[in-house]
KOLLUM-590320 format. One record per residue (C-alpha): residue number from 1; residue in three letters; x, y, z. Coordinates in Angstrom, 3 decimals, padded with zeros to 6 digits, always signed. Each point is the difference from the previous one (the first is absolute). Example, Ala and Ser with C-alpha at 12.3 -4.5 7.8 and 13.67 -1.06 7.14 Angstrom:
2
@num=1 | residu=ALA | x=+012.300 | y=-004.500 | z=+007.800
@num=2 | residu=SER | x=+001.370 | y=+003.440 | z=-000.660
This chain:
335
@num=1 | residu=UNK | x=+003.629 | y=+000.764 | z=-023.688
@num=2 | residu=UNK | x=+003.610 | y=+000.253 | z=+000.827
@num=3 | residu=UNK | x=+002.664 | y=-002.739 | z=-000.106
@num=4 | residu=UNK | x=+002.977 | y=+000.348 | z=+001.798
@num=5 | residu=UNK | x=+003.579 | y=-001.932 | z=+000.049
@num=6 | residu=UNK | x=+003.488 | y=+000.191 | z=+001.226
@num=7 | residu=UNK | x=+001.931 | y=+000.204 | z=+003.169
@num=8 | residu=UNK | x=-001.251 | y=+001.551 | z=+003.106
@num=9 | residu=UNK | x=+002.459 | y=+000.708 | z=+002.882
@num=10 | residu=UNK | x=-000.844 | y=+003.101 | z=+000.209
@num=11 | residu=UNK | x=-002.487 | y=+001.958 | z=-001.941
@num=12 | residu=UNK | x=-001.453 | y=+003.363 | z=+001.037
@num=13 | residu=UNK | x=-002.817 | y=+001.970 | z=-002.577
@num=14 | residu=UNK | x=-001.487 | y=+003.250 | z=+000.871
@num=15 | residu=UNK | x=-002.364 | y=+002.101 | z=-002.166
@num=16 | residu=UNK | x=-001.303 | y=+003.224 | z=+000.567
@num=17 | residu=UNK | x=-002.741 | y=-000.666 | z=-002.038
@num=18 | residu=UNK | x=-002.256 | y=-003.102 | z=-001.169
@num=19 | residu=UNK | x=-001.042 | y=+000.913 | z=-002.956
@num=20 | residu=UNK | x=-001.752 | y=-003.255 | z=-000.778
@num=21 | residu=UNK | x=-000.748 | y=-003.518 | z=+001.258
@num=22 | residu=UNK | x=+003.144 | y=-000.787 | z=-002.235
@num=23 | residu=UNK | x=+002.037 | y=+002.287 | z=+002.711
@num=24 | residu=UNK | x=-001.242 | y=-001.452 | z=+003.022
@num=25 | residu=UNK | x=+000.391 | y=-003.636 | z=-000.992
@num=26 | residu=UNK | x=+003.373 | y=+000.919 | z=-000.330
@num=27 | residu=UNK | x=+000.423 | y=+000.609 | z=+003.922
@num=28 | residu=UNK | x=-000.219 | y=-003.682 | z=+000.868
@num=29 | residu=UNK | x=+002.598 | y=-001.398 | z=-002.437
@num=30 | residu=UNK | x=+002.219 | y=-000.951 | z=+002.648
@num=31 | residu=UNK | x=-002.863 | y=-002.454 | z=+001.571
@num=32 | residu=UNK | x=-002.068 | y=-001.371 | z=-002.882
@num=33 | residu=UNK | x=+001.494 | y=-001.923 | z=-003.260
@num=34 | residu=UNK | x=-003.711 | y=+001.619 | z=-001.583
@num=35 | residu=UNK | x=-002.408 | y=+003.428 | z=+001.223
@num=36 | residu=UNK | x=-003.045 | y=+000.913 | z=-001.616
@num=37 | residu=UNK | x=-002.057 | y=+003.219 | z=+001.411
@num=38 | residu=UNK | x=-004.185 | y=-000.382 | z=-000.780
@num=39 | residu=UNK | x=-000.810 | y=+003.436 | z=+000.758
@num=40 | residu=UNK | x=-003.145 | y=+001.080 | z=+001.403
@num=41 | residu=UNK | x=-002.448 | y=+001.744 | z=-001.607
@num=42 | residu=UNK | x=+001.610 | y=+003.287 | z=+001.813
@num=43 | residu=UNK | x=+003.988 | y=-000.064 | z=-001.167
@num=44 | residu=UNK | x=+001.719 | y=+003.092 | z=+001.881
@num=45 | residu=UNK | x=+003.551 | y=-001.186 | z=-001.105
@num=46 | residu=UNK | x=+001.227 | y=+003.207 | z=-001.151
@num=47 | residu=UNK | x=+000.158 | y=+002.042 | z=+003.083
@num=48 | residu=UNK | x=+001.821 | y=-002.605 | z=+002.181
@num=49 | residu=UNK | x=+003.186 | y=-001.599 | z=+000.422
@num=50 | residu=UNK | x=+001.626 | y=-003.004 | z=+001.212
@num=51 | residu=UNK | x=+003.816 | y=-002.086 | z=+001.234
@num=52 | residu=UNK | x=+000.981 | y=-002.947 | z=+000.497
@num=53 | residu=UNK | x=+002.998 | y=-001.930 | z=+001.367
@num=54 | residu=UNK | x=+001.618 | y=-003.700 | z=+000.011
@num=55 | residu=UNK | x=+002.773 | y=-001.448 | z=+001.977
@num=56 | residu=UNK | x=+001.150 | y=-003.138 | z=-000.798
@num=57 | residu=UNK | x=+001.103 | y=-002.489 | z=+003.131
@num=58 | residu=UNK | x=+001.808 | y=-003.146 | z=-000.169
@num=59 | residu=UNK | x=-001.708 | y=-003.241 | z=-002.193
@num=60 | residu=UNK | x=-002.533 | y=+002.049 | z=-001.204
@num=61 | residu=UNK | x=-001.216 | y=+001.595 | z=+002.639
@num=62 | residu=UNK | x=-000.969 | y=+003.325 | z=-000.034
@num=63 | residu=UNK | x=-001.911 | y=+002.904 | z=+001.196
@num=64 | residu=UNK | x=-002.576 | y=+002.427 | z=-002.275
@num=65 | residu=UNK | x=-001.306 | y=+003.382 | z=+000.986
@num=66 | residu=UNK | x=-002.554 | y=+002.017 | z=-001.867
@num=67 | residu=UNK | x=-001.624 | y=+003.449 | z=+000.089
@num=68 | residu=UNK | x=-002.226 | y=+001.677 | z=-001.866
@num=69 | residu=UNK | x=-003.117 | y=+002.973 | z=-000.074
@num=70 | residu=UNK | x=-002.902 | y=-000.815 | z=-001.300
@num=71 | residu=UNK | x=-001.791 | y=-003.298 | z=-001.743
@num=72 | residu=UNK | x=-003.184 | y=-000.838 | z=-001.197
@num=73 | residu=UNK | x=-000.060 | y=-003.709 | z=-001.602
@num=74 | residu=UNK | x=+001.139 | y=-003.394 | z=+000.731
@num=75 | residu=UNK | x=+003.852 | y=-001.286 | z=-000.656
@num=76 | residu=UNK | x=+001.092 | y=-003.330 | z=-000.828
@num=77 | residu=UNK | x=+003.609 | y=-000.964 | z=+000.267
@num=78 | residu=UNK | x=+000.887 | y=-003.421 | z=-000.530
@num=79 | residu=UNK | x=+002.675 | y=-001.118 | z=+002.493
@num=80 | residu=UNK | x=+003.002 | y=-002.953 | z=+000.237
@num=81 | residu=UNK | x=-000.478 | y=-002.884 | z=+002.259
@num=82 | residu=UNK | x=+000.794 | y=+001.439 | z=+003.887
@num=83 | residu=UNK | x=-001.333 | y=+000.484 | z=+003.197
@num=84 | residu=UNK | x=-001.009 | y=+003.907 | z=+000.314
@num=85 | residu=UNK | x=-001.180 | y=+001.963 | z=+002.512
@num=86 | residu=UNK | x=-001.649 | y=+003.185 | z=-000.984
@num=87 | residu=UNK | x=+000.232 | y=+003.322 | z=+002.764
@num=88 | residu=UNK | x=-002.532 | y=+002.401 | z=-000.880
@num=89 | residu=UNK | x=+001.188 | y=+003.064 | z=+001.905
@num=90 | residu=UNK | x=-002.160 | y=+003.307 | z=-001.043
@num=91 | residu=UNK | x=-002.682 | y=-000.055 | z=-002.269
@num=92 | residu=UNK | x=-003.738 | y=-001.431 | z=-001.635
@num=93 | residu=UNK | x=+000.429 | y=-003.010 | z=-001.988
@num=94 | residu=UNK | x=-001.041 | y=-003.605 | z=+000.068
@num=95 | residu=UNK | x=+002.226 | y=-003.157 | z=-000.749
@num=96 | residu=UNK | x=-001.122 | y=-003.053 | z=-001.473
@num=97 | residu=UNK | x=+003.095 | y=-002.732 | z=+000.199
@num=98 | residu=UNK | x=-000.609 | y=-003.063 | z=-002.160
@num=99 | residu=UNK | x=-003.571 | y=+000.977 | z=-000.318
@num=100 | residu=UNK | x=-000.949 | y=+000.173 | z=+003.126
@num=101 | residu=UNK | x=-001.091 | y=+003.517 | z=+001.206
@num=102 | residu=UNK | x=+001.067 | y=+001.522 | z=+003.627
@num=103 | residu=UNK | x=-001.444 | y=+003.314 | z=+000.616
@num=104 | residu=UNK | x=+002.658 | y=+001.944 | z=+001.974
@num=105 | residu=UNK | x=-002.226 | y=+002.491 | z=+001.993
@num=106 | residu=UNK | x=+000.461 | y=+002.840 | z=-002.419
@num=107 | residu=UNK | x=+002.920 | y=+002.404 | z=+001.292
@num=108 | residu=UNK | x=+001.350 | y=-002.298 | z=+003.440
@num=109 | residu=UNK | x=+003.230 | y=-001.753 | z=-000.480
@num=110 | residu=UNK | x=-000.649 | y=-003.470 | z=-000.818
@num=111 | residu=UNK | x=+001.935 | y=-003.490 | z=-000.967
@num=112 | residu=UNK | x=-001.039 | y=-001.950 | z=-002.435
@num=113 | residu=UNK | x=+002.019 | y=-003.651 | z=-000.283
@num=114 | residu=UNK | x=-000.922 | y=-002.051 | z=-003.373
@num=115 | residu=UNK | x=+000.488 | y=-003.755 | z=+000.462
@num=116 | residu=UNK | x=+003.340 | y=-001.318 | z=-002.067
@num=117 | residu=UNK | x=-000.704 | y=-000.624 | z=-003.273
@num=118 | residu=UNK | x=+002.175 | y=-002.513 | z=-002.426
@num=119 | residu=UNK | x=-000.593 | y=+001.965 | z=-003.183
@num=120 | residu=UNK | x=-000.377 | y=+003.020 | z=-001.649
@num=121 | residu=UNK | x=-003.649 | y=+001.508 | z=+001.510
@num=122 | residu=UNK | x=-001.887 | y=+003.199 | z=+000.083
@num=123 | residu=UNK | x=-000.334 | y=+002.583 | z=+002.370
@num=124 | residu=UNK | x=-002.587 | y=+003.293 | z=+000.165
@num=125 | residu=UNK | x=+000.153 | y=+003.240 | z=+001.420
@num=126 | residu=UNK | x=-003.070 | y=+001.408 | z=-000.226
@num=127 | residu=UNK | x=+000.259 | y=+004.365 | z=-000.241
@num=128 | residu=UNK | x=-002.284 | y=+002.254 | z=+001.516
@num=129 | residu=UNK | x=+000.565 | y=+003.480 | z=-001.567
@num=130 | residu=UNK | x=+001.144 | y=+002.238 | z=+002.601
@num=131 | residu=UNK | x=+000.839 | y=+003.651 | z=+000.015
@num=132 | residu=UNK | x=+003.439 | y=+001.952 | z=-000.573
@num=133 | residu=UNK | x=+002.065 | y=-000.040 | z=+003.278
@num=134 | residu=UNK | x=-001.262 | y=-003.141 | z=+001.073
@num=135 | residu=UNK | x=+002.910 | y=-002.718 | z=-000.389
@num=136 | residu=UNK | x=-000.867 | y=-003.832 | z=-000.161
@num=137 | residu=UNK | x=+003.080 | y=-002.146 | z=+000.774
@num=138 | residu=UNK | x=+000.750 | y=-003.727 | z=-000.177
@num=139 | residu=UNK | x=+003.046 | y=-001.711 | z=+001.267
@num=140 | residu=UNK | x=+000.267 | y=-003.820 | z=-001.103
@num=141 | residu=UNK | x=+002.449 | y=-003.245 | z=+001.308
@num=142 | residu=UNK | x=+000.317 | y=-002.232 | z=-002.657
@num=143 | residu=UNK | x=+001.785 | y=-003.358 | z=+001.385
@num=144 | residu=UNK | x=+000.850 | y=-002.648 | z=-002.868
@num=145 | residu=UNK | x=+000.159 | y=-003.229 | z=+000.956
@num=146 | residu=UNK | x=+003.873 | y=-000.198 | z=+000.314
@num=147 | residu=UNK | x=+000.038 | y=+002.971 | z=+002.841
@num=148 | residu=UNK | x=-002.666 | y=-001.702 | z=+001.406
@num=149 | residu=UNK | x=+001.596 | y=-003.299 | z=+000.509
@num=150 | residu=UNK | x=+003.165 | y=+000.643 | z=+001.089
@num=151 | residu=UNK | x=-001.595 | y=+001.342 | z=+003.109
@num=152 | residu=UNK | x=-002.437 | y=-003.029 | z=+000.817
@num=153 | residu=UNK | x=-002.975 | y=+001.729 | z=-001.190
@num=154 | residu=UNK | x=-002.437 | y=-002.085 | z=-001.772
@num=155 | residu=UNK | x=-001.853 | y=+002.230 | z=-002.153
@num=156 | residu=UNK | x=-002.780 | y=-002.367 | z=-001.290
@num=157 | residu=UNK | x=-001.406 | y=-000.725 | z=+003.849
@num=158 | residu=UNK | x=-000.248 | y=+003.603 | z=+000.351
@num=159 | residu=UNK | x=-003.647 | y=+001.271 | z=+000.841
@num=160 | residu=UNK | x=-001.784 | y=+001.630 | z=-002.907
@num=161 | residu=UNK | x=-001.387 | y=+003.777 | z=+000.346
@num=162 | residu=UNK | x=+002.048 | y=+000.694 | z=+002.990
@num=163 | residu=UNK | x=-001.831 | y=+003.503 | z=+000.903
@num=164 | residu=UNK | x=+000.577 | y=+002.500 | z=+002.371
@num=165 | residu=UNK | x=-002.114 | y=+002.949 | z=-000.266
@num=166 | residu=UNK | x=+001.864 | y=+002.314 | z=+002.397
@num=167 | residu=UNK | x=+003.635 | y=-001.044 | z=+000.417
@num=168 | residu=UNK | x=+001.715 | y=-000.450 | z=+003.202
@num=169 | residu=UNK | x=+001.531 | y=+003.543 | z=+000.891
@num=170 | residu=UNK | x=+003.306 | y=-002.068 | z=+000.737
@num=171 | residu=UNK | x=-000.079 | y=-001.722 | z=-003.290
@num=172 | residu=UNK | x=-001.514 | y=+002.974 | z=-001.937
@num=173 | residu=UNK | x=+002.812 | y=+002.036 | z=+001.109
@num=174 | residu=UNK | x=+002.395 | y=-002.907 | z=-001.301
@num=175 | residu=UNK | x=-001.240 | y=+000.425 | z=-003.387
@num=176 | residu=UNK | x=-000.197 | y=+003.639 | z=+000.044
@num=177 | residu=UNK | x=+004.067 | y=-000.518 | z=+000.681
@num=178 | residu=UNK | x=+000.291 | y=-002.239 | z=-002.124
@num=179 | residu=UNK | x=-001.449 | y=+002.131 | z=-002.683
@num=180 | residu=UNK | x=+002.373 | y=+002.926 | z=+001.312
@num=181 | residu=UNK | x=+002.945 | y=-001.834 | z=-000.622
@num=182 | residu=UNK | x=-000.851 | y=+000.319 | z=-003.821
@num=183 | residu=UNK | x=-000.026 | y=+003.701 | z=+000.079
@num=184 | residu=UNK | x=+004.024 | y=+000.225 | z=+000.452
@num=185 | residu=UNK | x=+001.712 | y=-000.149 | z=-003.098
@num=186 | residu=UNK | x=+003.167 | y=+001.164 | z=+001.756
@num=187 | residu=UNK | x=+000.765 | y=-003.631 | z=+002.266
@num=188 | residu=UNK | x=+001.537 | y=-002.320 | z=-002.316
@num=189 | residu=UNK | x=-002.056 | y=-003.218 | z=-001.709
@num=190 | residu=UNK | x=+001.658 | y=-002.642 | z=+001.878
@num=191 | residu=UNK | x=-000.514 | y=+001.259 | z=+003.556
@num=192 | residu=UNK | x=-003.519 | y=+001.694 | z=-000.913
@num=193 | residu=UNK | x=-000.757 | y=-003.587 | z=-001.107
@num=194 | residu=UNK | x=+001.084 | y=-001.712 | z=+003.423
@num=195 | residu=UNK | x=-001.950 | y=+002.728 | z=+002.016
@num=196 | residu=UNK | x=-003.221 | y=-000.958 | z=-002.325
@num=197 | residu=UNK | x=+000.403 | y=-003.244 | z=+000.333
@num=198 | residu=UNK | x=+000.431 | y=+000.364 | z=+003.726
@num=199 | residu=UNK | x=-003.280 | y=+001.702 | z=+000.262
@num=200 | residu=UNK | x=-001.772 | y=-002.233 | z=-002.481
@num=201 | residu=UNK | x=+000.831 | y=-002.886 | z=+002.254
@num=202 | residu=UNK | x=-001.148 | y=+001.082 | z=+003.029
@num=203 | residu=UNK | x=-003.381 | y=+000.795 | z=-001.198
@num=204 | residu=UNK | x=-000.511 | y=-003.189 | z=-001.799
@num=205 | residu=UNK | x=+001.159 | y=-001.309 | z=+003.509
@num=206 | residu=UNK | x=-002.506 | y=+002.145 | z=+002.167
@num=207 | residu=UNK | x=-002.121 | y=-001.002 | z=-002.801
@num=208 | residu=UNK | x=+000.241 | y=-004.023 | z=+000.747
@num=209 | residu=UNK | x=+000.227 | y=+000.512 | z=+003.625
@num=210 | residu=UNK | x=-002.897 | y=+001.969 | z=-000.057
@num=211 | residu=UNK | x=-002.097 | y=-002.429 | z=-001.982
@num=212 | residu=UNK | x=+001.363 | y=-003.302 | z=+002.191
@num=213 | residu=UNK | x=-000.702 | y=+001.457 | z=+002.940
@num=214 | residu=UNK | x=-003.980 | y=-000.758 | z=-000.832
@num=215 | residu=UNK | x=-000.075 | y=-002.057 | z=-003.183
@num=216 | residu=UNK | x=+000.437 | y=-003.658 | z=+001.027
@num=217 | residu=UNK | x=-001.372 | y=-001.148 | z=-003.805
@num=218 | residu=UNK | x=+000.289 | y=+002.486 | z=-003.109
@num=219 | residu=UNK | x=-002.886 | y=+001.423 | z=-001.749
@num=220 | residu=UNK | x=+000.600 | y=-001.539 | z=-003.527
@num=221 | residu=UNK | x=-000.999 | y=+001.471 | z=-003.157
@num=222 | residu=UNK | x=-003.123 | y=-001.854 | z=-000.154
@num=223 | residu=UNK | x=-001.224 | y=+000.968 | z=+003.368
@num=224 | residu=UNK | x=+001.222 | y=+003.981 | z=-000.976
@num=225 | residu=UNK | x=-002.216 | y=-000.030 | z=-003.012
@num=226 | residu=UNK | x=-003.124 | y=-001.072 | z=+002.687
@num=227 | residu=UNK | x=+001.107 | y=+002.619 | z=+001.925
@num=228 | residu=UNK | x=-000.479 | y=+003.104 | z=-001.871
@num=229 | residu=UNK | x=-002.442 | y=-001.497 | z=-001.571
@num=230 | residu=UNK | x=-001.618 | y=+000.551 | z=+003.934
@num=231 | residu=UNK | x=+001.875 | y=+002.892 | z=+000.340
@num=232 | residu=UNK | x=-002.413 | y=+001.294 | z=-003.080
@num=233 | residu=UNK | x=-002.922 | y=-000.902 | z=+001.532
@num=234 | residu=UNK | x=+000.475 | y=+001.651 | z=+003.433
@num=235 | residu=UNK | x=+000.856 | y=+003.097 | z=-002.278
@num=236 | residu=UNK | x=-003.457 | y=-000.475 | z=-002.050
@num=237 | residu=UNK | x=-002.056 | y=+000.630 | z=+002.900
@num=238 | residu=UNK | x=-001.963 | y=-003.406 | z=-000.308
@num=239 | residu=UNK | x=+001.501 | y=-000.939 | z=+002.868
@num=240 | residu=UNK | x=-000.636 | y=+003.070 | z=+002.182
@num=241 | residu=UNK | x=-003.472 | y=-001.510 | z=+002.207
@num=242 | residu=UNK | x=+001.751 | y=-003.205 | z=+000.114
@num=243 | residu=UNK | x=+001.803 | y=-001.812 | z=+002.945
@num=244 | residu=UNK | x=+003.236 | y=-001.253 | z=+000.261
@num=245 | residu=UNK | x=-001.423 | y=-003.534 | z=+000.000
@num=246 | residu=UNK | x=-001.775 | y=+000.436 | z=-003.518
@num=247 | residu=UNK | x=+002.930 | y=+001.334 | z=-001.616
@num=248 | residu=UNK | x=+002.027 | y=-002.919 | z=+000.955
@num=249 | residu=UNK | x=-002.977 | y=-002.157 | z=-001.590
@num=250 | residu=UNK | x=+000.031 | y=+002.043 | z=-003.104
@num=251 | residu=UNK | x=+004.060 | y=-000.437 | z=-000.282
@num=252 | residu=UNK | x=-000.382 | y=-004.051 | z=+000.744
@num=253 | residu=UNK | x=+001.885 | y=+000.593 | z=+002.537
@num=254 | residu=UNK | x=-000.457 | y=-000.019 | z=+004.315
@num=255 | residu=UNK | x=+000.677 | y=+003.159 | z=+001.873
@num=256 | residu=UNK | x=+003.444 | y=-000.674 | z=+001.961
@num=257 | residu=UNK | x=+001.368 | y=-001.501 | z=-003.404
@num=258 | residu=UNK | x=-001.197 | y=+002.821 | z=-002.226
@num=259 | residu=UNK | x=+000.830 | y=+002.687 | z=+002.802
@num=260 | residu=UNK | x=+003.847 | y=-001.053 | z=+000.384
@num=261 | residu=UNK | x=+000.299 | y=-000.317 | z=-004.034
@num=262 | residu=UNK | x=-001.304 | y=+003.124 | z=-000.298
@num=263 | residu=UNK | x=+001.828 | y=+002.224 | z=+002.195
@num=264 | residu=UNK | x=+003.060 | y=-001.786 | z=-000.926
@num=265 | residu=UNK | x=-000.192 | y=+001.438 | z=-003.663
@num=266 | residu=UNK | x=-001.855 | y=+002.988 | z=+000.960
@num=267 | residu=UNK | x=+001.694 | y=+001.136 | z=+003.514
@num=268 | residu=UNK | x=-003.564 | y=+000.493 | z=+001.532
@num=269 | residu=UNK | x=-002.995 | y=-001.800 | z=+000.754
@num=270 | residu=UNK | x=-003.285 | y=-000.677 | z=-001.950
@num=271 | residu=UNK | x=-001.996 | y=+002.393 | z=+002.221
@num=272 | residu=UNK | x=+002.653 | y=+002.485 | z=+000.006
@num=273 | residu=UNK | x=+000.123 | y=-000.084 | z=-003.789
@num=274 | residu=UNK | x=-003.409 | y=+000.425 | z=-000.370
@num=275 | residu=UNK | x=-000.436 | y=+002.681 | z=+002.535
@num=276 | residu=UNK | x=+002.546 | y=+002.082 | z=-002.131
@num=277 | residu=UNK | x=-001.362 | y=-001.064 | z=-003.610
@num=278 | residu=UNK | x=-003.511 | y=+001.406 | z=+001.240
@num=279 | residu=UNK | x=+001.548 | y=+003.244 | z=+001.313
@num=280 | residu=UNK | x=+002.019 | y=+000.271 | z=-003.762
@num=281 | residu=UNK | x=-002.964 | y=-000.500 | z=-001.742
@num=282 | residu=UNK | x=-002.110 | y=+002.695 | z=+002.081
@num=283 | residu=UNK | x=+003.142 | y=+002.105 | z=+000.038
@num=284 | residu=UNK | x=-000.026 | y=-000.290 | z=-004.271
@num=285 | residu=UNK | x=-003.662 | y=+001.294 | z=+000.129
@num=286 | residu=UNK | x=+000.539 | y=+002.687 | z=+002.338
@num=287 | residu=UNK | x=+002.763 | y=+001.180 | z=-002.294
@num=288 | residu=UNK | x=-001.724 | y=-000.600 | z=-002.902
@num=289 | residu=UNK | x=-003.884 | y=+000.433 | z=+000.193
@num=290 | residu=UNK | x=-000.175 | y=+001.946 | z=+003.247
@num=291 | residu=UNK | x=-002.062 | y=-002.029 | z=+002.064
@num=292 | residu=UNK | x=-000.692 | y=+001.200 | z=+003.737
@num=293 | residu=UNK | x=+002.070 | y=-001.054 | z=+002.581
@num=294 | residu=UNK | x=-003.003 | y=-001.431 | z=+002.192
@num=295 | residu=UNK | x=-000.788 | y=-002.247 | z=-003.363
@num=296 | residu=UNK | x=+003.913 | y=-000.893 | z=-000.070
@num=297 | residu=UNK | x=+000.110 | y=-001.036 | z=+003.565
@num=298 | residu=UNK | x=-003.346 | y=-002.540 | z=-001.037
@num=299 | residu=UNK | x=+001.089 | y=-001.319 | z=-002.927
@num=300 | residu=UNK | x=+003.648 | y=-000.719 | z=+001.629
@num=301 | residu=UNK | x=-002.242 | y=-001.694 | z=+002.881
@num=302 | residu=UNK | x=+000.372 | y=+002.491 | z=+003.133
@num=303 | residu=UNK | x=-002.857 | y=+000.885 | z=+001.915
@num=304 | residu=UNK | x=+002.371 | y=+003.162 | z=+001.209
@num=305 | residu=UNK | x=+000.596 | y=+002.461 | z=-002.117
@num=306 | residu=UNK | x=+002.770 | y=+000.735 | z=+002.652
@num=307 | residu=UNK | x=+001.560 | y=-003.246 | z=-000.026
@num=308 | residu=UNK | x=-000.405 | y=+000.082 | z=-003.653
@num=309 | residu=UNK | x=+002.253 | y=+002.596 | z=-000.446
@num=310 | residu=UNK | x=+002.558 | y=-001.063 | z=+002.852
@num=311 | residu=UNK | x=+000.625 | y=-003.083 | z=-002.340
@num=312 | residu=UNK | x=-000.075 | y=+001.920 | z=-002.966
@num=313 | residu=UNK | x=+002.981 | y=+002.139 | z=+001.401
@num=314 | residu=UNK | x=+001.791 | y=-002.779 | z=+001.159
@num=315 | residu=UNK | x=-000.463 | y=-001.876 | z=-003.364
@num=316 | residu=UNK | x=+000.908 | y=+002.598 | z=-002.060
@num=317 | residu=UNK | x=+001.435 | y=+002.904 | z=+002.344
@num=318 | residu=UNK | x=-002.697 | y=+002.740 | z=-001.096
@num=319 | residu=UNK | x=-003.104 | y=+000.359 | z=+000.949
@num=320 | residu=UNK | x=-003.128 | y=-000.332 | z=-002.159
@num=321 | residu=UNK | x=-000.877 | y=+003.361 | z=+000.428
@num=322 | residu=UNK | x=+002.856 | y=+001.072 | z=-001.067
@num=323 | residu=UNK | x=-000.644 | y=-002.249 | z=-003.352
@num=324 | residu=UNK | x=-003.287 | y=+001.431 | z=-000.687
@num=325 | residu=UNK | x=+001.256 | y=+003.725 | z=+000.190
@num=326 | residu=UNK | x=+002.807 | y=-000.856 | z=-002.552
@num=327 | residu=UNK | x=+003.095 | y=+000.835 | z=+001.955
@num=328 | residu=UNK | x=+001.108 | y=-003.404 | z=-000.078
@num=329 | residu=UNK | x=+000.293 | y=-003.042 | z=-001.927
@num=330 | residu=UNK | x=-000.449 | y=-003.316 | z=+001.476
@num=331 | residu=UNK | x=+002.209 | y=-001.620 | z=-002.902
@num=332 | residu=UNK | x=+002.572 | y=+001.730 | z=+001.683
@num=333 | residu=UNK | x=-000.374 | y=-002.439 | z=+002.832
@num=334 | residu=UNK | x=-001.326 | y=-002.739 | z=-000.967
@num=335 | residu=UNK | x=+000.678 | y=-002.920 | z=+002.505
């Protein structure tokens, strides 16, 4: 475990080498007040490295941007009271924000939006070991309540488990510039800070607009937590044989309602979801235990082992074929 204190307006660490959980906890310093790495049974610390950089914005405010090679455990950082947004831009891992879990669709760009919390509260990054070369990067907002407020935005009405597995290229590319901005050591703090902030404010704006133009009612954390909790379900394969009808009786829930909740927090619809959890799961076993593709194309529910492999290529941009012969990796396009 490793406790950290003292100012932050700017705070950049880079090592060459992680030479132990110790090392890496120390890359997140400028976000949590406490890390803790719980390594896998697999640690491959010593042959990667890893950076990380702060800026600090007005009341509080500020943006966090992380890198690092390799993984292979679960962190836990506990974190100040604030709104945050977490950007994951390249990599495999999983985030669980106040203990609820949001897989990110391994290595696509994804946003992940925990729901305002009043106190000090948890956060985990779960680490999939990856190998050398491979870079994993996460670029955080944290918004106190002060910077929050003095632009009208009520943090505690905002929806839990805002997620968007594959950004907007408009607003992807706005936090990809955002994140550029932090790369120039040579513009000076103050007007590096108003171009940030600049930035930061019109995503949080395409953000809102975005979200009001088809969320009349918030999802609240209550209903989130039902949510993935159906979310799990369509990704168990229970529900594969089932129609849209009985999964709205198994939520407690009626279709229309459950369908507009769900795509709201999701960004798709049940049957879309479930179309591309049953080609992940037959894409994992193609990868992993080889099966044929005419058994893939039944088990993901095609009669066509053609128009299997059309939606295969359009879920994941490689065919299955291509999957079973080994020269390519469907976690390298995972919806």
């Amino acid at each position: 475990m490793f406790h950290f204190s003292g100012p932050r307006e700017r705070m950049q660490t880079r090592m060459n080498k992680l030479e132990s959980p110790h090392d890496f906890s120390r890359l997140w310093s400028p976000l949590a007040s406490m890390a803790e790495l719980e390594l896998d049974s697999t640690p491959l610390f010593p042959a990667f490295s890893g950076e990380s950089d702060y800026l600090g914005l007005r009341q509080g405010a500020g943006i966090f941007r992380v890198r690092w090679e390799g993984g292979g455990g679960m962190l836990h950082l506990m974190l100040a009271p604030a709104l945050r947004f977490f950007f994951k831009l390249d990599g495999r891992y999983g985030l669980s924000v106040s203990g609820d879990t949001f897989r990110t669709g391994g290595s696509s760009p994804a946003l992940v939006c925990g729901p305002y919390v009043p106190e000090m509260h948890s956060v985990r990054l779960s680490l999939s070991a990856s190998p050398p070369g491979q870079v994993n990067e996460l670029l955080v907002f944290v918004l106190p309540w002060a910077w929050l407020g003095e632009r009208g935005l009520p943090a505690e009405k905002w929806p839990a488990g805002l997620l968007t597995e594959a950004l907007d290229p408009v607003l992807q590319g706005k936090v990809r510039g955002l994140a550029a901005w932090m790369d120039r050591p040579e513009v000076a703090a103050e007007v590096l800070s108003l171009r940030v902030e600049a930035l930061l404010l019109s995503i949080v704006a395409d953000l809102i607009e975005q979200r009001g133009a088809t969320d009349s009612v918030a999802v609240m954390p209550a209903e989130q937590s039902r949510l993935q909790m159906l979310k799990d379900f369509l990704d168990s394969g229970d529900a594969d044989d089932m129609q849209l009808a009985d999964i709205a009786r198994h939520a407690g829930s009626n279709v229309s309602t459950l369908q507009s909740r769900f795509r709201r927090v999701f960004g798709k619809t049940i049957c879309e979801y479930l179309r591309e959890s049953r080609l992940r799961r037959v894409a994992e076993r193609i990868e992993r235990e080889g099966i044929s593709i005419g058994l893939a194309a039944e088990l993901a529910g095609y009669s066509s082992q053609g128009n299997f492999s059309t939606a295969f290529r359009r879920c994941f941009g490689v065919s299955p074929g291509q999957v079973k012969a080994g020269v390519a990796r469907v976690g390298e396009a995972w919806p």
